[in-house]
N, C-alpha and C positions, 0 to 999 in steps of 0.2 A: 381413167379408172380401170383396173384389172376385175374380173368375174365375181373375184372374192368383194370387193369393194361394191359391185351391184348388187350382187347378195344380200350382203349385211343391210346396204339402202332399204331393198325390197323389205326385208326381212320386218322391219321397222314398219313397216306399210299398216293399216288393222284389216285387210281384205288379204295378206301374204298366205296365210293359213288355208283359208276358201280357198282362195286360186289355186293352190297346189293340189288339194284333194279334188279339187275342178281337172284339172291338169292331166294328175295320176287315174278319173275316167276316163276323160276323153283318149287318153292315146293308151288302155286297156292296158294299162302295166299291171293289173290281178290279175291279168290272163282270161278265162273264159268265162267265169264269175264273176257277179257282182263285187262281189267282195274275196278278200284273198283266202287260201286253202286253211286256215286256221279259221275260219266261220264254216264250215264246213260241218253238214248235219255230225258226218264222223267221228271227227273230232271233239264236235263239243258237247255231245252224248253225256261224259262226265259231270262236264263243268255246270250243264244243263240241272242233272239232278243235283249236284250240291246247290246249284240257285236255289231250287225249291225247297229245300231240305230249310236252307239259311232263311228263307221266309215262312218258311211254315212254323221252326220253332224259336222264330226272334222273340225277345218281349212282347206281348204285347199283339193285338192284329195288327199285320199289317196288310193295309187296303189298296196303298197303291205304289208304284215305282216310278222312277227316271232315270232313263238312260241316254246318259250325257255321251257324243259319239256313237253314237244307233247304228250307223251304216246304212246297208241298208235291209238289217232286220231280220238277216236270217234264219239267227236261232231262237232271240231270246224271245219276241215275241211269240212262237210257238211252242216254248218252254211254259209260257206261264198260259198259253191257253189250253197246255196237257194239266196241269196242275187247277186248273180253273172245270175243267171236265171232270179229272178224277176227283172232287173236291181236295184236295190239300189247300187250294188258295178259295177266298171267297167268292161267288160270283159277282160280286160288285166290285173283282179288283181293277184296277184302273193302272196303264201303260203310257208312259208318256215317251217318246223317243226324241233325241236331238242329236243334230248332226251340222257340223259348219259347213256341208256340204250339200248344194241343193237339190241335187240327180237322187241322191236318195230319200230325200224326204216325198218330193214331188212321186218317184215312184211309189213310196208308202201311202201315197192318199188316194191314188187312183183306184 
């Protein structure tokens, strides 16, 4: 079997996905961060306040979130605990994060 044919094997596997987000830590292909230059405080400055914007005047309250693919946390969590201080979001709001990848969750609970 040629690479492409191990591939597509793997590919089929239900742990393919894990593994490789496993993978792409261990051998530091984001470079010096956790996570790559697009989670970056800098960067997502914007996207940060339109999160809030988009919750604070959704229908409706809303109290709590999930974030399917979290990483490992660098903005949005801290988006919604500026929003949580200045009141725009409630103090009961609730953050749920997920990630098919275990190095960042484990580092989120420590």
């Amino acid at each position: 079997a040629n690479l492409e044919d191990l591939h597509d094997r793997l590919r089929a596997l239900p742990s393919f996905r894990r593994l490789a987000f496993e993978e792409i830590h261990a051998a530091g292909h984001w470079g010096r961060k956790l996570s790559g230059g697009g989670s970056s405080a800098e960067i997502t400055v914007p996207l940060a306040n339109h999160l809030l914007h988009f919750l604070q005047t959704a229908p409706g309250p809303v109290e709590s979130m999930i974030d399917i693919g979290c990483g490992w946390g660098e903005w949005i969590p801290a988006a919604l605990e500026r929003g949580v201080r200045d009141g725009r979001l409630p103090q009961s709001f609730r953050y749920l994060g997920v990630d098919i990848a275990w190095q960042p969750i484990k580092h989120l609970k420590e």
